[in-house]
C-alpha positions in Angstrom: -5.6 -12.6 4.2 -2.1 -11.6 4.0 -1.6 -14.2 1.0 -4.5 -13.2 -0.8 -4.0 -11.8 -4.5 -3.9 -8.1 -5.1 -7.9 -8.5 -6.7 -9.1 -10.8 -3.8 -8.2 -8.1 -1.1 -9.4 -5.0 -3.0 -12.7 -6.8 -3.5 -12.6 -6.9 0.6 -11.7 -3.4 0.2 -14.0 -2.1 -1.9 -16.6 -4.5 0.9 -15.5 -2.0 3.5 -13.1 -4.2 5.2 -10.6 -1.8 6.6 -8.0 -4.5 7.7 -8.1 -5.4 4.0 -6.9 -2.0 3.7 -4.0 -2.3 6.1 -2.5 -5.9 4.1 -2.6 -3.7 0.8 -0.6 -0.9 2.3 1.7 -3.1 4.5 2.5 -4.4 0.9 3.0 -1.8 -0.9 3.8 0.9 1.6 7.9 0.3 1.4 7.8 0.3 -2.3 5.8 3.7 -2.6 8.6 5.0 0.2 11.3 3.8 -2.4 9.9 5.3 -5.5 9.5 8.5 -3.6 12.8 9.0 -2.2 14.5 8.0 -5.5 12.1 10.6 -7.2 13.1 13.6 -4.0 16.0 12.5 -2.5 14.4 13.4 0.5 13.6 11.0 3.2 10.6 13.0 4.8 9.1 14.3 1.3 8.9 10.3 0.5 7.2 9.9 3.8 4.5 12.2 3.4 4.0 11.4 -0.1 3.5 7.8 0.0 0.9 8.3 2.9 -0.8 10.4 0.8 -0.4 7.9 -1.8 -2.5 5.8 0.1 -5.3 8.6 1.1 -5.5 9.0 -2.8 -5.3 4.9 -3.1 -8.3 4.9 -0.3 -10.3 7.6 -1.9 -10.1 6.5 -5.2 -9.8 2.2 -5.1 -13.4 2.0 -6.5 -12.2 3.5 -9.9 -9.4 0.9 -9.9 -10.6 -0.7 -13.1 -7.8 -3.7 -12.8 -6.4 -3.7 -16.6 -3.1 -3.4 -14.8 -1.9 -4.6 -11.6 -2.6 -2.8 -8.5 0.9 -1.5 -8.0 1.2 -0.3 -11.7 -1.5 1.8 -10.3 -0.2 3.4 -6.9 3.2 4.3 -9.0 1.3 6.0 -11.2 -0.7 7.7 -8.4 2.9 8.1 -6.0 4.7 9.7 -10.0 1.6 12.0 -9.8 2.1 13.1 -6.6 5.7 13.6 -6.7 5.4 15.7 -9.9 2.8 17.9 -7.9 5.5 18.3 -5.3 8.3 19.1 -7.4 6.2 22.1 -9.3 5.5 23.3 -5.9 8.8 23.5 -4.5 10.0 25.0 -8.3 7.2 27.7 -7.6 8.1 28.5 -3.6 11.9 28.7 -4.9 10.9 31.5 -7.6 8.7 33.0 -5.2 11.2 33.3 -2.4 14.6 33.2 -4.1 16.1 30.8 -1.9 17.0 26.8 -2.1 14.5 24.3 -2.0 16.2 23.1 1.3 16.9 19.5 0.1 18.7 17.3 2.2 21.8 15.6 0.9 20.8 12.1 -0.1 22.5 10.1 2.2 23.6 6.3 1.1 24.8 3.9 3.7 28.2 2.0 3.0 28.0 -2.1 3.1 29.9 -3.1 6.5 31.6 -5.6 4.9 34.6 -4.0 2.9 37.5 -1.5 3.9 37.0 1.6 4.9 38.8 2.7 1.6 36.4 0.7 -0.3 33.7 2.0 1.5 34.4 5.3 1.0 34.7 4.9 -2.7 31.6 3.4 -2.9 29.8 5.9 -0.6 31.2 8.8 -3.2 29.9 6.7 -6.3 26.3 6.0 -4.7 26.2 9.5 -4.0 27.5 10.8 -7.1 25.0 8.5 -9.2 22.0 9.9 -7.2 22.9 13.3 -7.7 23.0 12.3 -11.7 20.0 10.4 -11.6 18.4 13.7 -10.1 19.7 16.0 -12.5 17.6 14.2 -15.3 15.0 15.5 -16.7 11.5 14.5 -15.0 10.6 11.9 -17.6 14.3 10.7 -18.4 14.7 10.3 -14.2 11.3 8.6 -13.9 12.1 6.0 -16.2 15.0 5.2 -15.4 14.2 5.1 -11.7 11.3 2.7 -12.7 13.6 0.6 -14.5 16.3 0.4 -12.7 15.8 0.7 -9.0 12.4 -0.6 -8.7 13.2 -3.0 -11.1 9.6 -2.3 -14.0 9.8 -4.2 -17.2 9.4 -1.6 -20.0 5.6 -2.6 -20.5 4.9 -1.8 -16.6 6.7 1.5 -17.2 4.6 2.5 -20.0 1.6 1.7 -18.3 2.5 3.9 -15.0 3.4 7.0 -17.5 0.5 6.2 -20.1 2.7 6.4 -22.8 4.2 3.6 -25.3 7.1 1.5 -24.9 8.9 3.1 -27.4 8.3 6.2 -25.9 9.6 4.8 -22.2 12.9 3.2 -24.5 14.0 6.4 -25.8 13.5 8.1 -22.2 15.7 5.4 -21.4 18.4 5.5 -23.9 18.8 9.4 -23.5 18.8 8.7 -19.2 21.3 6.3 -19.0 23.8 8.1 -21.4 23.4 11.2 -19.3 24.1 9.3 -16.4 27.5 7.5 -17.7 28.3 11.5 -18.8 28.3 12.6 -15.7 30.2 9.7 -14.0 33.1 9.9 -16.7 33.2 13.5 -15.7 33.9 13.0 -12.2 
């Protein structure tokens, strides 16, 4: 079943099968991590809310109408969720006047260069996530989308409902933000 396509096993899905179920999330599961974490920078918000990606994905596959691909839809349903989660922690940091208590995102070094080299390269991946995450939400999505999961600009529009011209000039603005705040370093 594992080689099935997308339709075939949500079919089974929709059937009841609940080890259909399982192949869609053991295929998808480590891309709705990835989008997560690149959208929180934290490695146990991401947990928590690509498993409740998949509640909602469980809950809700019989309105999956298939005019996109299936994982067009669960990034639009793991963006959705990480949106929710971000105007929550904005409301519990106005309501308690502290931090949101992020973690520092932490990027592993390749093993196969100096430690110099590795060091520099551990300060750059660091300081482009903290650019990334200074975006703002649609600039940051976008780009994230395009650039680290790797959407062409048609999937994008179709996980933010908007047009590709729209998802371009979210682009355009993101990526010029991003070399700003490099140069300044």
């Amino acid at each position: 079943m594992v080689q099935l396509p997308d339709v075939a096993i949500i079919d089974r899905c929709r059937a009841g099968d609940e080890s259909a179920f399982a192949v869609l999330v053991d295929r998808y599961a480590k891309r709705a991590f990835a989008l997560a974490y690149r959208m929180t920078g934290s490695v146990e918000d991401a947990e928590d809310l690509s498993q409740e990606a998949f509640v909602v994905v469980f809950r809700k596959l019989g309105t999956f109408r298939e005019e996109s691909r299936f994982s067009t839809w669960l990034y639009r349903i793991v963006l959705n969720l990480c949106r929710r989660h971000y105007r929550r922690q904005r409301l519990r940091a106005a309501l308690s006047f502290s931090s949101s208590g992020e973690k520092e995102i932490q990027v592993e070094p390749r093993t196969d260069e100096t430690p110099e080299s590795r060091l520099v390269a551990a300060e750059t991946g660091r300081a482009a996530l903290e650019a990334v995450r200074k975006l703002p939400a649609k600039q940051r999505e976008v780009f994230v989308l395009k650039h680290l999961e790797g959407l062409k600009i048609r999937e994008i529009a179709r996980v933010l409902s908007c047009a590709e011209g729209t998802v371009k000039a979210h682009l355009f603005r993101a990526v010029r933000a991003v070399e700003k705040n490099m140069e300044e370093r």
